[in-house]
Each structure stands twice: as structure tokens, then as C-alpha cells.
Backbone as CSV, one residue per row, in Angstrom:
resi,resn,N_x,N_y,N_z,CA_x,CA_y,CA_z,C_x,C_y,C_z
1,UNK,-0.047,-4.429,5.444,0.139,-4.033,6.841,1.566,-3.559,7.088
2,UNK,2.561,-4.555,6.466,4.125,-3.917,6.908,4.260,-2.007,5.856
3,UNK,3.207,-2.280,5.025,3.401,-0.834,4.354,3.126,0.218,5.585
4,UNK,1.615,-0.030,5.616,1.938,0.822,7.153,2.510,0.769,8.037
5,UNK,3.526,0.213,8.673,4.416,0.175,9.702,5.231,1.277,9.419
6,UNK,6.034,0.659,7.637,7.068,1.559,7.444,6.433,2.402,7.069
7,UNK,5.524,2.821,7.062,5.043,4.347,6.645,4.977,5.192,7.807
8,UNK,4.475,4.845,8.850,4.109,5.294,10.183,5.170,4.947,11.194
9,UNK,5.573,4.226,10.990,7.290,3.322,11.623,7.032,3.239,13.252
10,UNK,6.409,4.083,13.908,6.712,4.117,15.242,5.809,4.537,16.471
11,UNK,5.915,4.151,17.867,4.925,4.146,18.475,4.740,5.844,18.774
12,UNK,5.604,6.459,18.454,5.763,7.761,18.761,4.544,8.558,17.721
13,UNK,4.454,7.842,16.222,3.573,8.340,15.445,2.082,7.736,16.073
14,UNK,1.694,6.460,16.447,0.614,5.776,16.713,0.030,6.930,18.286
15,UNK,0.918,7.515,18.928,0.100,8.437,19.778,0.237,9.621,19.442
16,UNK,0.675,10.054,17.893,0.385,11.330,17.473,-0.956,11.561,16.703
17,UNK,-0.833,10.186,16.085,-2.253,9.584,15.320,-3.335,9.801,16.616
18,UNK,-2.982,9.142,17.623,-4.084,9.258,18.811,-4.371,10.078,19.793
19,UNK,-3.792,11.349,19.726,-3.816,12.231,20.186,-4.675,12.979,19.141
20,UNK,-4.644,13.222,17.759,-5.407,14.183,16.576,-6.320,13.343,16.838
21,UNK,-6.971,11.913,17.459,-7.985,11.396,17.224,-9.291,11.536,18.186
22,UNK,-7.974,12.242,19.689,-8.862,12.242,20.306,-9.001,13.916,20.593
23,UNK,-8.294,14.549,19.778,-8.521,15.611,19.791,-10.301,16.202,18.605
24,UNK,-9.858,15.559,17.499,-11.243,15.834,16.823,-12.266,15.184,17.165
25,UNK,-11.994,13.957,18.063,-13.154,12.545,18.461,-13.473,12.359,16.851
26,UNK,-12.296,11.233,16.862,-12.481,10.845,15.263,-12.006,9.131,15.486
27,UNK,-13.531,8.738,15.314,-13.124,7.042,15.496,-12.251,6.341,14.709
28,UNK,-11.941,6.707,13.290,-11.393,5.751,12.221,-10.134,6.290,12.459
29,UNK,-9.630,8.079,13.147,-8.294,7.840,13.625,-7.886,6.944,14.976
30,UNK,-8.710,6.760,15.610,-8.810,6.173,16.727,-8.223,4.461,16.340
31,UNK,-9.118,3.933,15.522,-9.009,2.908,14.993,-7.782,2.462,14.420
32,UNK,-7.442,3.874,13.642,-5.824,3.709,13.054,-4.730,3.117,14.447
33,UNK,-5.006,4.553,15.054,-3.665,4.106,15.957,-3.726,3.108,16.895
34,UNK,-4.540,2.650,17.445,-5.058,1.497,17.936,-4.614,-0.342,17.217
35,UNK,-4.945,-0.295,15.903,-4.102,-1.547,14.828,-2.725,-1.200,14.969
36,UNK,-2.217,0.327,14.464,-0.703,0.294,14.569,-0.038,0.186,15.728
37,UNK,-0.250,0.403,16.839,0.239,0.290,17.737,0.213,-1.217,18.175
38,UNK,-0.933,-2.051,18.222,-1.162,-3.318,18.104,0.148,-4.393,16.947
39,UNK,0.563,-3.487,15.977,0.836,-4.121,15.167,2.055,-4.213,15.239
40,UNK,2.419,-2.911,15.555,4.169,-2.520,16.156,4.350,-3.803,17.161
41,UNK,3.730,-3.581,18.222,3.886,-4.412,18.883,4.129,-6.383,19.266
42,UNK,2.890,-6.581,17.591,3.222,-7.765,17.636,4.432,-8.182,16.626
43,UNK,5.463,-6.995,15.951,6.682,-6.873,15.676,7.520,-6.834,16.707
44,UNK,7.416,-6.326,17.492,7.923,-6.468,18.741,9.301,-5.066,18.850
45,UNK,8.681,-4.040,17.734,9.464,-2.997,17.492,9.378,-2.151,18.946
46,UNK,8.542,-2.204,19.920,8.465,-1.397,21.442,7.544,-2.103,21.958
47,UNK,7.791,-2.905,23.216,6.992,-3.221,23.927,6.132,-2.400,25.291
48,UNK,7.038,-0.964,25.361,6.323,-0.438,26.646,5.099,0.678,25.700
49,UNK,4.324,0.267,25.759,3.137,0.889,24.774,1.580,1.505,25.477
50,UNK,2.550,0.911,26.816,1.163,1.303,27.534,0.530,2.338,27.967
51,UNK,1.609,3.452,28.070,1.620,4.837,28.237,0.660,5.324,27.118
52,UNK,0.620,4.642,25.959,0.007,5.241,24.921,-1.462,4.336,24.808
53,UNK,-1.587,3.721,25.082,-3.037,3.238,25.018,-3.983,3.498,26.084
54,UNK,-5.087,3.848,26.344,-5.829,4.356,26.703,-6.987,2.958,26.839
55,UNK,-7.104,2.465,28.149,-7.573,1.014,28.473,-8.731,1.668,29.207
């Protein structure tokens, strides 16, 4: 899991991920950015995340 963090590092990538996801309507990208952003978060690397999730 920390591989993907530092691979993806940031919430800025987790709504680029979710933007191509909801651009193709592609669940498993959906899924991606959804854990990473989750995950960032419970790193506590950005807490204002909400702009990017889609509730």
C-alpha cells in the first residue's frame, strides 16, 4: 500500500485518477482513486479531500 502512495504520492493524482474514471465510467479506476485517496488520508498527507470525493 505505501508503494502506492509513493507511486501516486498525492491527492492531486487520486482526482486525476478520478476524473479518467469518470470520464471512461471505469469502476476499477474509480476504485483506485477512491482507496488512494482514503489512504492518503489515513496518512494524514491532506485532510481537505472533500472537494475530490464525490459522496
Amino acid at each position: 500500500c505505501t508503494n502506492l502512495i509513493s507511486l501516486f504520492g498525492t491527492l492531486e493524482d487520486s482526482k486525476n485518477i478520478l476524473e479518467m474514471a469518470e470520464r471512461y465510467d471505469n469502476d476499477h479506476l474509480r476504485k483506485l482513486a477512491t482507496f488512494l485517496t482514503d489512504k492518503i488520508i489515513q496518512e494524514g498527507i491532506d485532510l481537505d479531500s472533500s472537494k475530490f470525493i464525490k459522496v
